[in-house]
C-alpha positions as CSV (number, residue, x, y, z in Angstrom):
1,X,23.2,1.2,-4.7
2,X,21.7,3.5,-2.1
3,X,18.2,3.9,-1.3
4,X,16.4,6.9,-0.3
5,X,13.6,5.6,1.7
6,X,10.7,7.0,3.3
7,X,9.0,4.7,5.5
8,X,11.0,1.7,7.2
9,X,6.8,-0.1,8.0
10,X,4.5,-0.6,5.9
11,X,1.9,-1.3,8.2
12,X,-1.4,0.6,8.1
13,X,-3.7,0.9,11.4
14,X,-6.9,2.8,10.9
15,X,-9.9,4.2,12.7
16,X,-12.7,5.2,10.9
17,X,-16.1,6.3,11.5
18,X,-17.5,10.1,12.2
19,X,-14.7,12.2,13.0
20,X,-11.8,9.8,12.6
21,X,-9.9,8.1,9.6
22,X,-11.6,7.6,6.2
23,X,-12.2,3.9,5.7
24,X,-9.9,2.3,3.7
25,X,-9.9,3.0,0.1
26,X,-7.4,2.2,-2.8
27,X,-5.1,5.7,-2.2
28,X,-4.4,4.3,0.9
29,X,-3.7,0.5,-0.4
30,X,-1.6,2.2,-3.5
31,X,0.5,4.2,-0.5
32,X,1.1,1.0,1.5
33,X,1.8,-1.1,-1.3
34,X,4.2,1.6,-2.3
35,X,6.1,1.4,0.8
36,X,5.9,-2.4,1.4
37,X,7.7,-2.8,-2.6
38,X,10.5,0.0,-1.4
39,X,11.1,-2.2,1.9
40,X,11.3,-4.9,0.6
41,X,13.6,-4.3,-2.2
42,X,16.3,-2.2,0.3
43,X,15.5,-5.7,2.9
44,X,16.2,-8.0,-0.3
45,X,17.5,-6.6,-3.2
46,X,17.9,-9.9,-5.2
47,X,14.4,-11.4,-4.5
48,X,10.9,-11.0,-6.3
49,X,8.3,-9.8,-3.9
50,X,4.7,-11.7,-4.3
51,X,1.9,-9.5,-3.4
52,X,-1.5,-11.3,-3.2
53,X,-4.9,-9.1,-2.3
54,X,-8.0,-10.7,-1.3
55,X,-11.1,-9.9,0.1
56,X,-10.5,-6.4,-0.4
57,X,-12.9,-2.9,-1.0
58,X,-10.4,-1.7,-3.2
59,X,-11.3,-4.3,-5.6
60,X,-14.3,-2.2,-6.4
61,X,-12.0,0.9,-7.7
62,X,-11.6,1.8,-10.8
63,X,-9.1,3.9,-12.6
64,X,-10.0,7.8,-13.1
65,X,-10.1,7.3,-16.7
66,X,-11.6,3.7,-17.1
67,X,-14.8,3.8,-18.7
């Protein structure tokens, strides 16, 4: 199986404030966790990745549609 990937780290540095990178919000963590899941899976194709998130602003988001 061949993989057709996009990003080959899925690290994330930022610099926000006025006039620089938003702060980090959950588009951002759904982009990196995006490209972490597609790394890992071309790195080990017959594992189970374990993603654990803590401490995190994103926690606060909500789907568009939630109510």
């Amino acid at each position: 199986m061949r993989y057709q990937i996009r990003s080959f780290e899925a690290r994330r540095i930022i610099y926000p404030g006025s006039n620089y990178d938003p702060w980090w919000d959950i588009k951002q963590l759904i982009s990196q966790v995006k490209d972490a899941i597609q790394i890992f899976n071309v790195k080990y194709p017959n594992d189970i990745a374990v993603f654990v998130f803590d401490c995190s602003s994103a926690h606060e988001s909500f789907a568009e549609d939630s109510l």
